[in-house]
N, C-alpha and C positions, 0 to 999 in steps of 0.2 A: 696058391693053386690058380692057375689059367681058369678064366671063367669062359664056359661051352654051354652053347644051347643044349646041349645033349643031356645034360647034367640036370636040368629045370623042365623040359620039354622032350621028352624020348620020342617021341614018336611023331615027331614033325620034320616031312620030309627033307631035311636039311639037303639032302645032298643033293634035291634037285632043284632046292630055291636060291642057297646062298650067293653071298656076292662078295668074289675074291680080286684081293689085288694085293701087291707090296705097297707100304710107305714109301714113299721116293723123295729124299733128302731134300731134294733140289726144288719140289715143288709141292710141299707139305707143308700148311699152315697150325698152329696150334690154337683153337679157340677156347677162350675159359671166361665161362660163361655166369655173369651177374654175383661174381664172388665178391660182393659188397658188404663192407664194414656193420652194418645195419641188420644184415643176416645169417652171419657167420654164429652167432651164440645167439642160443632161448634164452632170453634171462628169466628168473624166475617169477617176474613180475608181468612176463607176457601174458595175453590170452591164453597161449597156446600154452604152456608149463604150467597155468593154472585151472584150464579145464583141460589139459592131456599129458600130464606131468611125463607117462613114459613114452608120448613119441619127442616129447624137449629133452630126456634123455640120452633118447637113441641120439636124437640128430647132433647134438652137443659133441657125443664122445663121436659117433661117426667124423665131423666136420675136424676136430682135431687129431683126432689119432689116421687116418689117411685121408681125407678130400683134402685140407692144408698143406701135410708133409708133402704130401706128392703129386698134387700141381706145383709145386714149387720144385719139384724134381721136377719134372716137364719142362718147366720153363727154363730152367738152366741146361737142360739135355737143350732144348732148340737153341737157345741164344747163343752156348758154345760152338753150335754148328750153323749159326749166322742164318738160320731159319727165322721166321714170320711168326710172329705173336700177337695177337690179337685178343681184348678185352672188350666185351662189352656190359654197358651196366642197365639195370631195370625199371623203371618206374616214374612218377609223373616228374617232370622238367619244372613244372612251378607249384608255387605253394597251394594253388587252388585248384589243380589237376584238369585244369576243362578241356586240358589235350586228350584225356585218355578217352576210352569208348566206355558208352554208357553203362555196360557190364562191371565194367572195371568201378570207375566213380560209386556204382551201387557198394560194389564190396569195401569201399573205401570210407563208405555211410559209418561216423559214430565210430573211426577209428580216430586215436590218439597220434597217432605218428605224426612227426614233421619230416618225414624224410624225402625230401627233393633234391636235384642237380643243385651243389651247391652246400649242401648239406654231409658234417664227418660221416653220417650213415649211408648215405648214400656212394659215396666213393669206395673203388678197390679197396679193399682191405690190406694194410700197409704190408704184410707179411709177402704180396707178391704184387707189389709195387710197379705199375708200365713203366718204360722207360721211355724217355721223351720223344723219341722214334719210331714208338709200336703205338697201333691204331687202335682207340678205344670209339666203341661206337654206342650211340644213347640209342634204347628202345622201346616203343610202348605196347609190344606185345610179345609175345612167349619167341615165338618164331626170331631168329636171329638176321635172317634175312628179307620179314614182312617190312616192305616200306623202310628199308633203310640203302645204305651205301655198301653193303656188307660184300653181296656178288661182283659189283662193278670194281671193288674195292681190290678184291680179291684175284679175279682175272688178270686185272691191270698189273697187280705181285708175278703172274708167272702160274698162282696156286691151282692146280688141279686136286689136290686130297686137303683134309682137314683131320685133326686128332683132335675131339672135343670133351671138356672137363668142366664142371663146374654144376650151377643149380637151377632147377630141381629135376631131379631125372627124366620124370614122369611129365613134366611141364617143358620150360625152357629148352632143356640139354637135347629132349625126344622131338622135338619143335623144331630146333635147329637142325637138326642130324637127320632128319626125314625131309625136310626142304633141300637142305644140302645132297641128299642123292638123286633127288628128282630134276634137282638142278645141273646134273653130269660131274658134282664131286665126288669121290671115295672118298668114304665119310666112315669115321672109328671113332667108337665114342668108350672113352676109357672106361671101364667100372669103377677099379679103388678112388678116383679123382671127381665121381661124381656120389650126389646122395637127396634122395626126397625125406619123407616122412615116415615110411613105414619100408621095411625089406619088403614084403609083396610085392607094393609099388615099383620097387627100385628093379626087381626083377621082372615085372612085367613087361616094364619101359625099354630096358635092356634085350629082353626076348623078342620082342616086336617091330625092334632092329634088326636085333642080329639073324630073324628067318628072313628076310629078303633084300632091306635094304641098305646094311652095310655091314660093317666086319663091329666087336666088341673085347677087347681085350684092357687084360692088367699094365698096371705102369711099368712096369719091368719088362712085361713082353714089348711093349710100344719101345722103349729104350734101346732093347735089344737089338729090334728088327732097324733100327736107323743105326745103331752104332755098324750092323755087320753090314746094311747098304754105302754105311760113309766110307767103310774098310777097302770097298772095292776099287 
């Protein structure tokens, strides 16, 4: 079923906030955002699955039963139509993190991880694999176009819209997708393709898009709405 603000939020006046547009083939990027080898599974030896066993649950079966299957349906729906794909990945570039901002290194006090540039956890996760012509861009904050090449990147493509998937809803995905329309893109940030921590979460992130600043829809309606644009 099509995901609607209407459905989560009745009484918000959509009809005089939202922000409509078609995807346009031609100049629609797809962003899939920090789907790295390192986070795609709770193991059960994490923090997280041992003091929150039922949101390593949730996030588990979510991240393989749709975030996986169907960014990888995305990607193959753009590449067939010689569309723009774009990867970016998340977190400190060296082993001793002194790039990130002090916030970050705090949270990083007295963790175990090795995971740097450079490092299997750190890399896409092999299942949706860039191809050696699609631009992956390194970042060290939530927002996907804080301080990087991402706008410059993208202009220079042609791209005016983006379709964006990946993690975490509430963090990353809502970070990039709210810089992205304030920056003059139309900006659609899939549901089934993305996932946080808790469904609240994931719906609030998604709500607070989809009342003003850009459109939210299923992987199948994203498909659709390009296959019947390419048909024309």
């Amino acid at each position: 079923m099509t995901w609607t603000l209407a459905t989560h939020d009745p009484d918000w006046p959509i009809d005089l906030t939202a922000t409509h547009f078609t995807l346009n083939p031609q100049s629609t990027a797809l962003l899939v955002i920090d789907l790295q080898a390192g986070d795609i599974c709770l193991s059960p030896d994490s923090q997280m699955a041992k003091k929150h066993p039922r949101i390593a649950d949730y996030w588990n079966s979510r991240m393989e039963s749709l975030v996986i299957p169907n960014t990888r349906r995305l990607i193959s729906c753009f590449r067939d139509r010689k569309m723009k794909v774009v990867f970016t990945r998340n977190g400190n570039v060296t082993p001793g993190s002194a790039e990130l901002s002090p916030r970050l290194r705090r949270k990083l006090a007295g963790c175990s991880s090795t995971r740097y540039r450079g490092t299997t956890e750190y890399e896409i996760d092999r299942r949706l694999q860039p191809q050696s012509d699609e631009l992956v861009i390194d970042k060290l904050t939530s927002g996907a176009f804080t301080q990087t090449c991402l706008d410059h990147a993208l202009r220079n493509m042609g791209i005016t819209g983006v379709v964006i998937a990946g993690i975490l809803t509430d963090m990353c995905v809502l970070g990039t997708a709210r810089t992205a329309a304030e920056l003059g893109y139309d900006a659609l940030v899939c549901e089934d393709a993305c996932a946080t921590y808790t469904e609240r979460s994931h719906v609030e992130a998604l709500s607070m898009h989809a009342r003003v600043f850009g459109r939210v829809a299923d992987t199948a309606e994203v498909i659709g709405e390009l296959e019947t644009a390419s048909s024309r």
